[in-house]
N, C-alpha and C positions, 0 to 999 in steps of 0.2 A: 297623537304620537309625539314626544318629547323627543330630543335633537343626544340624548344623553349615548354618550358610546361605552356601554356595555363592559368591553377591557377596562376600563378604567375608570370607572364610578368607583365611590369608594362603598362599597357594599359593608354594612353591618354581618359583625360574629351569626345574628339570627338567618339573614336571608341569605350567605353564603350556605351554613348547612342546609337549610331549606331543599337549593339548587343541588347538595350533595345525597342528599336524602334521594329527589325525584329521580337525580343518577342513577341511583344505589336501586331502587324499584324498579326503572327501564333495565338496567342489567338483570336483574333477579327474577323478573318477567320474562327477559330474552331467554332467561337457563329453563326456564320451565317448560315453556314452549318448544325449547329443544327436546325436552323432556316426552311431551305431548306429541312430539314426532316420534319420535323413537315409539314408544306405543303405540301409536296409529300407523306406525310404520309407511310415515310418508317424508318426504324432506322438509323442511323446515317451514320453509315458504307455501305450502297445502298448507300445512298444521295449524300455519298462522289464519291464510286464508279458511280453515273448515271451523275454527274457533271462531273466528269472525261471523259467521255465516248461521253457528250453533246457538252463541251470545244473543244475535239479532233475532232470534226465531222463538228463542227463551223467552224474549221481551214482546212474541209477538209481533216486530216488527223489521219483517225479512230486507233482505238486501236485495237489490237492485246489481248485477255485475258491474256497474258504474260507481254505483255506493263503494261496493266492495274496492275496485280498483282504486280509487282514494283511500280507502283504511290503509291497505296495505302497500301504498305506495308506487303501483305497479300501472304500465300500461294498459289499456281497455286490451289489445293486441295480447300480451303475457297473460294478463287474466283471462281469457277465453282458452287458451291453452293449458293453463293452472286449471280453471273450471272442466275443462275438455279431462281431464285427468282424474279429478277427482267424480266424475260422473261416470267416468268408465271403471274407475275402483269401487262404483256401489258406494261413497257417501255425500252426493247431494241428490236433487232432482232441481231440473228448472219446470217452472212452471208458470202460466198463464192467467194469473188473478185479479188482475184488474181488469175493466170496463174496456182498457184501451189495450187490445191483444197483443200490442207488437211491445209490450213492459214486461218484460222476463224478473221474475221472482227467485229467487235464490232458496231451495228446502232443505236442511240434511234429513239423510234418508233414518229412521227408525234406528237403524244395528248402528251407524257411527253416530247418533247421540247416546244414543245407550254405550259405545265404546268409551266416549269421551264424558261421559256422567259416570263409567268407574274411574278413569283415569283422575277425574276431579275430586271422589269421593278419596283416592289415596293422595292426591298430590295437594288439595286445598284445606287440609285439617289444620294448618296453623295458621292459615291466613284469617279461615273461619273463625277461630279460636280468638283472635285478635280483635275482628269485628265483632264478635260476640261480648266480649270485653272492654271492650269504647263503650263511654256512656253516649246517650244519644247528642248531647248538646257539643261534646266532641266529631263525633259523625258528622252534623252537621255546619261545623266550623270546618273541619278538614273538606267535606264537599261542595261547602261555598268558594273556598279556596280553588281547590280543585278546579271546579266549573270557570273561577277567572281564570288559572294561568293556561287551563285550555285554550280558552277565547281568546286570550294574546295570542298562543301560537298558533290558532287557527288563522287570526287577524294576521298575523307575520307571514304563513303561508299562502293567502289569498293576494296578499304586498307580493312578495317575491315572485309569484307565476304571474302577476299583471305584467310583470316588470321586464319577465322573459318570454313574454309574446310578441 
């Protein structure tokens, strides 16, 4: 970690857009996600959390309510209430799949991915469009990217909660 302060480095024309760009995507994600509630007809914070939970399952690789409550920011406490919610409206299940019974697994149920795979199939045609359209060696320039300036703000996240314990 270098000693550099942020406000005041003199940032190049390139990596200031850069940082305007990532803005412009976190906003443009936030709207959709609004979006993704209002069809799922839950509040914003479900939406986020059942998208979370939809992603991880896509890949295979379910969430943990601990997991979850790191994605989305939220107390283990909020998140059992969020979870508590969203399992009495029919879209997740928890479930017990690991070896070690007391690891709760995170499933959404059949009908809210199938809701949220039409909602995707109108709301992500230009995103698709776009990825479709990258050639790969851009893909994979933007996803190396990616993958660092994650690991910084994961890196700066794990700094700043040391720091407030």
């Amino acid at each position: 970690m270098t000693d550099a302060d942020p406000l005041v480095e003199a940032w190049t024309a390139p990596q200031v857009e850069v940082m305007h760009r990532l803005r412009d995507w976190v906003v443009g994600f936030t709207a959709l996600n609004q979006h993704l509630a209002v069809w799922m007809r839950l509040p914003a914070s479900d939406a986020n959390a059942l998208g979370q939970i939809i992603w991880a399952a896509e890949a295979d690789e379910p969430l943990s309510p601990a997991q979850l409550s790191r994605q989305i920011g939220m107390t283990t406490g909020a998140t059992t209430i969020l979870l508590n919610r969203l399992e009495t409206a029919g879209h997740l299940v928890r479930t017990r799949e690991s070896t070690d019974r007391r690891r709760v697994t995170l499933r959404p149920t059949p009908a809210a991915r199938d809701h949220a795979r039409r909602f995707l199939a109108l709301a992500g045609t230009e995103i698709a469009t776009v990825l479709r359209t990258t050639t790969p060696d851009e893909l994979r320039t933007v996803a190396a990217f990616l993958g660092r300036i994650t690991g910084a703000a994961t890196e700066a996240d794990r700094r700043l909660s040391a720091q407030t314990r």
